[in-house]
C-alpha positions as CSV (number, residue, x, y, z in Angstrom):
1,X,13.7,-10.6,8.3
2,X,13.7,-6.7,9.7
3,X,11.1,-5.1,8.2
4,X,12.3,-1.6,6.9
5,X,10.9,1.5,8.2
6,X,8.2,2.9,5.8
7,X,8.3,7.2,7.1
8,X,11.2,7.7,4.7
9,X,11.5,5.3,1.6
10,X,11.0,1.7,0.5
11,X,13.2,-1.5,0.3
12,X,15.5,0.5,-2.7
13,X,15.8,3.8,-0.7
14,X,13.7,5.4,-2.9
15,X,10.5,7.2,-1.1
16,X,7.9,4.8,-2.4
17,X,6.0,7.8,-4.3
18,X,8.5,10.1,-4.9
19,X,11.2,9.9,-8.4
20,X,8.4,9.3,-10.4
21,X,5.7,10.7,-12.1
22,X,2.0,9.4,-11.2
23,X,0.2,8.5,-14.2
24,X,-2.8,10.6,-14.3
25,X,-1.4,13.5,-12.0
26,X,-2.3,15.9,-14.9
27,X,-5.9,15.0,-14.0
28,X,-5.8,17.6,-10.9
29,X,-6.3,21.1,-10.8
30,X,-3.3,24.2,-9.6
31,X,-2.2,23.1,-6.3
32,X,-1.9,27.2,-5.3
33,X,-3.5,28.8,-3.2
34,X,-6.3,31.3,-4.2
35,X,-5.0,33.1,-7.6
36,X,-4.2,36.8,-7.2
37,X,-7.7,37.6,-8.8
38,X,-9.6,35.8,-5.8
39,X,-7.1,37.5,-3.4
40,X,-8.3,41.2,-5.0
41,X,-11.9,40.4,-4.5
42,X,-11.4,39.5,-1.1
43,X,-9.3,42.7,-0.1
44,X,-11.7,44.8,-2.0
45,X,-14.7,43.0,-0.4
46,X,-12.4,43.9,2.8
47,X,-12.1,48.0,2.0
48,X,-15.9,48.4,0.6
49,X,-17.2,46.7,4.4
50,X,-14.7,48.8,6.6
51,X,-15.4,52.1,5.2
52,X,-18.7,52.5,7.6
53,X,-16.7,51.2,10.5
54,X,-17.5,54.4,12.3
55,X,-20.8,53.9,12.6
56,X,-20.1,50.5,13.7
57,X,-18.3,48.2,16.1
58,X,-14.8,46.9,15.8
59,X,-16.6,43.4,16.5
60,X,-19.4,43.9,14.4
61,X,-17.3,45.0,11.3
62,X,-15.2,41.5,11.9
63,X,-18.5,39.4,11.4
64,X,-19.5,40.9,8.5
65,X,-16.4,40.3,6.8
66,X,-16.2,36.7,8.0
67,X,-19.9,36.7,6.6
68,X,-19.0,38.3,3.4
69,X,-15.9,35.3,2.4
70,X,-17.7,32.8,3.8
71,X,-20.3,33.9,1.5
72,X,-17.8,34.1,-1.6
73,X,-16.0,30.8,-1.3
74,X,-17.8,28.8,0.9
75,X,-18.3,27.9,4.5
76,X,-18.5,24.2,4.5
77,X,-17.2,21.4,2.1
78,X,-20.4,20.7,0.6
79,X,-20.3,24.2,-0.4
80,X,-17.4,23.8,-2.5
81,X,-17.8,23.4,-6.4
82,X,-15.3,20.0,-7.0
83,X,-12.7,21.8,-8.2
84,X,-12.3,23.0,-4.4
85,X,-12.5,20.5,-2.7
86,X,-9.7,18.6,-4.8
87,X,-7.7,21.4,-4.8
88,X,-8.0,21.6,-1.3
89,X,-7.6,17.7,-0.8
90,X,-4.2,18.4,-2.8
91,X,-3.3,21.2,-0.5
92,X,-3.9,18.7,2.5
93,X,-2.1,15.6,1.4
94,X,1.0,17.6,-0.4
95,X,1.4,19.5,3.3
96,X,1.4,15.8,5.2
97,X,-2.6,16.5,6.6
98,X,-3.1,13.2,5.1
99,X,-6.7,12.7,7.4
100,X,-7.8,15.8,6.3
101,X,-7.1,15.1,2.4
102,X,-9.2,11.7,3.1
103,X,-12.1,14.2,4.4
104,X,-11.8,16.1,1.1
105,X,-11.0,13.7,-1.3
106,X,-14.3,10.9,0.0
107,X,-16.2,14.3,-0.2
108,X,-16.0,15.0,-3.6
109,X,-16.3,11.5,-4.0
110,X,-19.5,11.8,-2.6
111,X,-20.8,15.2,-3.6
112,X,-19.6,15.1,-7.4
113,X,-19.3,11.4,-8.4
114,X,-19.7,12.2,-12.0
115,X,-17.2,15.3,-11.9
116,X,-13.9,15.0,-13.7
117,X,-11.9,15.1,-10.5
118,X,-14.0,11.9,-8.9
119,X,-11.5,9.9,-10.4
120,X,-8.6,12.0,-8.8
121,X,-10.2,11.6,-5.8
122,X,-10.3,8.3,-6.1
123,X,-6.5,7.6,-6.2
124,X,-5.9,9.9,-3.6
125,X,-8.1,8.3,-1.5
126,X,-5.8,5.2,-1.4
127,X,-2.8,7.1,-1.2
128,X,-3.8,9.2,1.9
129,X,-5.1,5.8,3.7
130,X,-1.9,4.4,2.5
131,X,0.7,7.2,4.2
132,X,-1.6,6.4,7.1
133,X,-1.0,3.1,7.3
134,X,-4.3,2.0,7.5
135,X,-3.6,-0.4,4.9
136,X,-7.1,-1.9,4.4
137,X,-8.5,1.0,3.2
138,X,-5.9,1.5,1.2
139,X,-6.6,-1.7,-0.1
140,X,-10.6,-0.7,-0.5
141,X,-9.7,2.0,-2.4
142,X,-6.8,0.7,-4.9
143,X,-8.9,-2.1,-5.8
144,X,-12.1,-0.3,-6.6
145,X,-10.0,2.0,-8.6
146,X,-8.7,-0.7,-10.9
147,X,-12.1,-2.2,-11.3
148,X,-13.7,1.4,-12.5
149,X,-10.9,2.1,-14.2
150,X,-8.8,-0.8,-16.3
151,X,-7.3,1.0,-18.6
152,X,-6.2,4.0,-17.0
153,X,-2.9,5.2,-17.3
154,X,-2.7,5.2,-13.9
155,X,-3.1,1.3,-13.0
156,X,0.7,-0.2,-12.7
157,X,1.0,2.4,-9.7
158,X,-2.2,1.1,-8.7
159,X,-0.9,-2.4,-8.8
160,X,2.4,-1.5,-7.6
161,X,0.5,0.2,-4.3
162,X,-1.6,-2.8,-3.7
163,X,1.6,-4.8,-3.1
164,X,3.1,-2.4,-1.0
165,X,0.0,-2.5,1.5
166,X,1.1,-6.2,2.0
167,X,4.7,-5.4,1.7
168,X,4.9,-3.2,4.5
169,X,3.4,-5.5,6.4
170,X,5.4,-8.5,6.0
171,X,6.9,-9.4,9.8
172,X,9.5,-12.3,10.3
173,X,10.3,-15.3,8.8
174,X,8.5,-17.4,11.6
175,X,5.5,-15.1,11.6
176,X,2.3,-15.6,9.2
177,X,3.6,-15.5,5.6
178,X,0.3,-14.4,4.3
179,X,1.7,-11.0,3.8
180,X,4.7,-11.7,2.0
181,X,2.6,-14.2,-0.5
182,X,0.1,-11.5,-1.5
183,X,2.7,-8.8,-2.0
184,X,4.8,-11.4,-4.3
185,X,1.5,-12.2,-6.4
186,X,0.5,-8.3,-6.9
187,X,4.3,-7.6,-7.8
188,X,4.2,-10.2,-10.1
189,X,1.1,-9.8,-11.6
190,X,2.4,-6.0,-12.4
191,X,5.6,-7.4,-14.2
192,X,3.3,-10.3,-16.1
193,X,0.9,-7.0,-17.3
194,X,3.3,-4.5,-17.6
195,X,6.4,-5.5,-18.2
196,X,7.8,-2.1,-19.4
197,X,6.4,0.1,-16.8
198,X,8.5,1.8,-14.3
199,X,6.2,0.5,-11.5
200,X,7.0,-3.2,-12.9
201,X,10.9,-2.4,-12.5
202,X,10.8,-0.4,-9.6
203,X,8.9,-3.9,-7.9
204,X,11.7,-5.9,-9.1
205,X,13.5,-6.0,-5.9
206,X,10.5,-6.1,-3.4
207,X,9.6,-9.7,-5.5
208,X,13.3,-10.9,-4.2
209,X,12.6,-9.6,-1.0
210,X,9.1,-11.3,-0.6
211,X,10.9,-14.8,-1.9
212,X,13.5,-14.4,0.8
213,X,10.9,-14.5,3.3
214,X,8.7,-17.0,2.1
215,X,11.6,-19.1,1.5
216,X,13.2,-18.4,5.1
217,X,9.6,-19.3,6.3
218,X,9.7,-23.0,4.3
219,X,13.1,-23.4,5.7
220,X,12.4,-22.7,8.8
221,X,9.1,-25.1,9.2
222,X,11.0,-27.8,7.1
223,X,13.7,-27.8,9.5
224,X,11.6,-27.9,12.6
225,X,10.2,-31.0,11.2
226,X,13.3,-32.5,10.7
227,X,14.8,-32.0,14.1
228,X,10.9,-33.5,15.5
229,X,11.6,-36.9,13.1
230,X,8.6,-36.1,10.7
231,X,10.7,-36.3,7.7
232,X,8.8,-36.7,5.2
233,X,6.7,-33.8,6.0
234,X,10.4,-32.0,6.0
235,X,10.8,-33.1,2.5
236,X,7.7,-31.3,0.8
237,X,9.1,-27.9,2.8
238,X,12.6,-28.6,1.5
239,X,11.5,-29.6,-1.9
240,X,9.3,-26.1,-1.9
241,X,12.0,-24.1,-1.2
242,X,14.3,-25.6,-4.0
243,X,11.4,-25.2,-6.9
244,X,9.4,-22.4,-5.8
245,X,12.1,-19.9,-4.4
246,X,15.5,-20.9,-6.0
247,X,19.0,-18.6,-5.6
248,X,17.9,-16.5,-2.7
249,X,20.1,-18.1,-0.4
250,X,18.3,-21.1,0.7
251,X,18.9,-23.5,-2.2
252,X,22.0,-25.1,-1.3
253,X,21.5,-26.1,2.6
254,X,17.1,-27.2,1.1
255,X,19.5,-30.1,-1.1
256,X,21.4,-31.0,1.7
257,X,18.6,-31.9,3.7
258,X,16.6,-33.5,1.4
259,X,19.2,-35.6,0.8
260,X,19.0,-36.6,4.6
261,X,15.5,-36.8,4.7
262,X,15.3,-39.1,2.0
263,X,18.0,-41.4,3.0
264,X,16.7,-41.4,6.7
265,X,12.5,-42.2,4.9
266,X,14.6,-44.7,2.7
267,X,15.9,-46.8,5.8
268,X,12.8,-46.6,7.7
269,X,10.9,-48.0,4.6
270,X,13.4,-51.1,4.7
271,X,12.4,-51.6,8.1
272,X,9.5,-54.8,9.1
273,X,6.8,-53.3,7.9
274,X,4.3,-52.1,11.0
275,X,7.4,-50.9,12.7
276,X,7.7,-47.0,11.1
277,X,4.7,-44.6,10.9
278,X,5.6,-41.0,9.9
279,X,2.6,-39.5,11.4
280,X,1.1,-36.1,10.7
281,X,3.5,-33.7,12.0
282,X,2.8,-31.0,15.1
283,X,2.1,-27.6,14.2
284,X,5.3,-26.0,14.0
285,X,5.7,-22.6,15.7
286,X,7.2,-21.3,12.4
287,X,3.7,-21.9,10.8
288,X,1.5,-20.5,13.0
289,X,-1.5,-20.9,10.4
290,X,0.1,-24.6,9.7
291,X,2.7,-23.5,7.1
């Protein structure tokens, strides 16, 4: 199974945080730049240090200045108040500077853990490392999130982004399944929780898509067994794909061959006895961590 390209949107075509609103968005600050008040300070701080420019240097008159609005908002990040520095983190993550937004946002994180916008930061946190693609982090951050915060408005997404980490890195059918599994139980623990969130909807078709592959990966190791004469480990496969993952296109041709496997076990059992073992089967290449 191709796995779609993440840069522009999701298995639906819909940009996986774009079309709707994040639950708790209303938690940040304005995401403009310095309001016009700020901007007159600054070009009044500008006119009141280049009116002795006579008696000084061109140069010297520049480092003043630089002096004098470093001074008024701040030369460093731990010398922004938290408003700042999430504003900023905004400004960074909103432009696609998703690394520096991770500098800002685990900054105020670390500097204001009690402020109001810690918990902003928070989120952001795991949505920076998840445009990234560093997907562990993502993870990291998610998870903590839900465990400070179970009731927030703000947990489906939460829930819904934790999948998507393992989503978008589900590979092919024949490759380690582990991905697909825990995207399928974080989809479906969304839907079980919150049945009536967007999130829970919107997941809806990624929890087909993760069947499809874990039932193209049953399939596929069932069948391997079958061609190498271990059927009755081909059975259980079959028989998984049939109960676990039914109607997503693997149903039909799973009956046929448990048919065969059963009547192929049946006229080995009516064999002398001592003349049929079904030994434990090889590891399969489709199940690289043995299914």
């Amino acid at each position: 199974m191709k796995k779609p390209s993440k840069n522009s949107s999701d298995r639906t075509g819909v940009a996986p945080q774009e079309g709707l609103p994040l639950p708790g968005e209303a938690v940040g600050a304005d995401r403009s730049a310095f309001p016009r008040g700020r901007r007159l300070v600054v070009v009044g701080l500008c006119l009141v240090l280049l009116a002795p420019a006579a008696c000084t240097t061109l140069r010297e008159t520049a480092s003043d200045i630089k002096k004098s609005v470093t001074g008024l908002f701040g030369g460093s990040d731990e010398q922004l108040s938290a408003e700042e520095l999430a504003l900023r983190g905004m400004e960074a993550y909103d432009a696609g500077n998703y690394r520096r937004a991770v500098e800002h946002f685990q900054k105020l994180k670390d500097i204001y853990p009690f402020s109001r916008y810690a918990i902003l930061a928070e989120l952001k946190l795991g949505d920076a490392h998840y445009r990234l693609e560093q997907y562990e982090d993502a993870l990291f951050a998610y998870e903590e999130f839900e465990k400070l915060h179970p009731r927030n408005e703000a947990v489906p997404y939460v829930i819904y982004q934790i999948g998507r980490c393992h989503f978008d890195r589900i590979s092919t059918p024949d490759r380690d399944p582990t991905p697909a599994r825990k995207a399928l139980e974080a989809f479906e623990r969304l839907q079980q929780q919150f049945p009536g969130d967007p999130w829970a909807r919107r997941a809806a078709d990624h929890v087909i898509a993760c069947q499809k592959t874990l039932a193209a990966h049953e399939f596929g190791v069932g069948r391997f067994y079958f061609k190498a004469g271990y059927y009755r480990a081909a059975l259980e496969r079959f028989r998984a794909v049939v109960t676990r993952y039914p109607d997503v296109g693997f149903h039909q041709p799973a009956l046929e061959l448990i048919v065969q496997c059963e009547s192929r076990l049946a006229q080995a059992s009516s064999r002398p006895a001592g003349s049929f073992r079904d030994p434990s089967p090889p590891s399969s290449p489709w199940a690289p961590d043995n299914g």
